[in-house]
C-alpha positions as CSV (number, residue, x, y, z in Angstrom):
1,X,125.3,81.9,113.9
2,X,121.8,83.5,114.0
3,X,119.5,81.7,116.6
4,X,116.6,80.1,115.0
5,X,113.2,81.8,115.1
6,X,110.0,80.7,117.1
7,X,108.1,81.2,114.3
8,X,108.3,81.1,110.0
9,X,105.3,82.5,108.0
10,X,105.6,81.2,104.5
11,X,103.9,83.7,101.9
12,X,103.8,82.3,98.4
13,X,102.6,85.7,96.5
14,X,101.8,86.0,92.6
15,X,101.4,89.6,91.9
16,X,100.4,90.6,94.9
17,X,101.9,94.1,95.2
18,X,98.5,95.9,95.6
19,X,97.7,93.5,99.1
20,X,101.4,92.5,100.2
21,X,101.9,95.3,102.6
22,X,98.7,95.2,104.6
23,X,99.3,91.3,105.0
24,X,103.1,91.4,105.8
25,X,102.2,94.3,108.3
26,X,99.3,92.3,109.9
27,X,102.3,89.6,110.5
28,X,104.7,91.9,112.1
29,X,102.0,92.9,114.5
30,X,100.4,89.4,115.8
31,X,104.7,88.8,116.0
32,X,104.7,92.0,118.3
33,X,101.7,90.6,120.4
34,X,102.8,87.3,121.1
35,X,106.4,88.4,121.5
36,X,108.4,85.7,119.4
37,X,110.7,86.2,117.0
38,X,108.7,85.6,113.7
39,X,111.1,84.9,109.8
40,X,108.7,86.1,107.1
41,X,109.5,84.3,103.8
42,X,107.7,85.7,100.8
43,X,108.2,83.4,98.2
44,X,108.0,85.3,94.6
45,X,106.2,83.2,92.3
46,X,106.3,84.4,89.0
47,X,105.4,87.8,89.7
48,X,105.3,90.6,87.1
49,X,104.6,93.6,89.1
50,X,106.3,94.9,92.4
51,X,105.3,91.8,94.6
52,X,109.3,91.3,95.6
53,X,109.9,95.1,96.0
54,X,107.3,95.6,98.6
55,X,108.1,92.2,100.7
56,X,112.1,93.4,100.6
57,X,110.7,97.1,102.1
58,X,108.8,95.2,104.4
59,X,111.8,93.4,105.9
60,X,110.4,89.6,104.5
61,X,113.2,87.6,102.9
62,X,112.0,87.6,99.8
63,X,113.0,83.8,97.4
64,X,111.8,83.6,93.8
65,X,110.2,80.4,92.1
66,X,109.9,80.2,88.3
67,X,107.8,77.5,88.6
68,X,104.2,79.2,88.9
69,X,101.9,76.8,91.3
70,X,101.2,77.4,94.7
71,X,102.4,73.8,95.3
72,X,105.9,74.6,93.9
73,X,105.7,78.2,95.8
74,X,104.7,76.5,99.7
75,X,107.5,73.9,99.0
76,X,110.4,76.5,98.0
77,X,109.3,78.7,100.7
78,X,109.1,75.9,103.6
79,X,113.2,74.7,101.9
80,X,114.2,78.2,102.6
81,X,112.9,78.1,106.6
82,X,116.5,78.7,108.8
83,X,114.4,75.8,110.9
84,X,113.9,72.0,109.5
85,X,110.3,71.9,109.4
């Protein structure tokens, strides 16, 4: 069984291809700095353009909501955590 990790980042993204990469690669490097292991959810809500494609080549564990709201999006995304939070 995978060990839990110090730290989850929840990103709920609609159609966020075109910023998605900078943001996901400015979490991997605070997770570098502060040495913890770091889960990055990116939770797909609703997206029509290559939001899921770029968190999957970024190495985020990527979960879909059809439900478009941030609300619905923060909630799915916090559900998915390997930790209760």
């Amino acid at each position: 069984m995978d060990r839990a990790p110090d730290i989850t980042v929840v990103i709920a993204a609609h159609n966020e291809e075109r910023r998605l990469g900078r943001c996901l690669a400015s979490v991997r490097a605070a997770a570098a700095d502060c040495q913890r292991e770091v889960e990055v959810i990116v939770v797909d809500n609703c997206s029509t353009d290559g939001t899921a494609a770029v968190a999957h080549a970024a190495g985020a564990r990527v979960v879909v909501e059809r439900a478009l709201g941030a609300v619905k999006a923060k909630e799915i995304g916090r559900a998915s955590c390997r930790e209760r939070v």
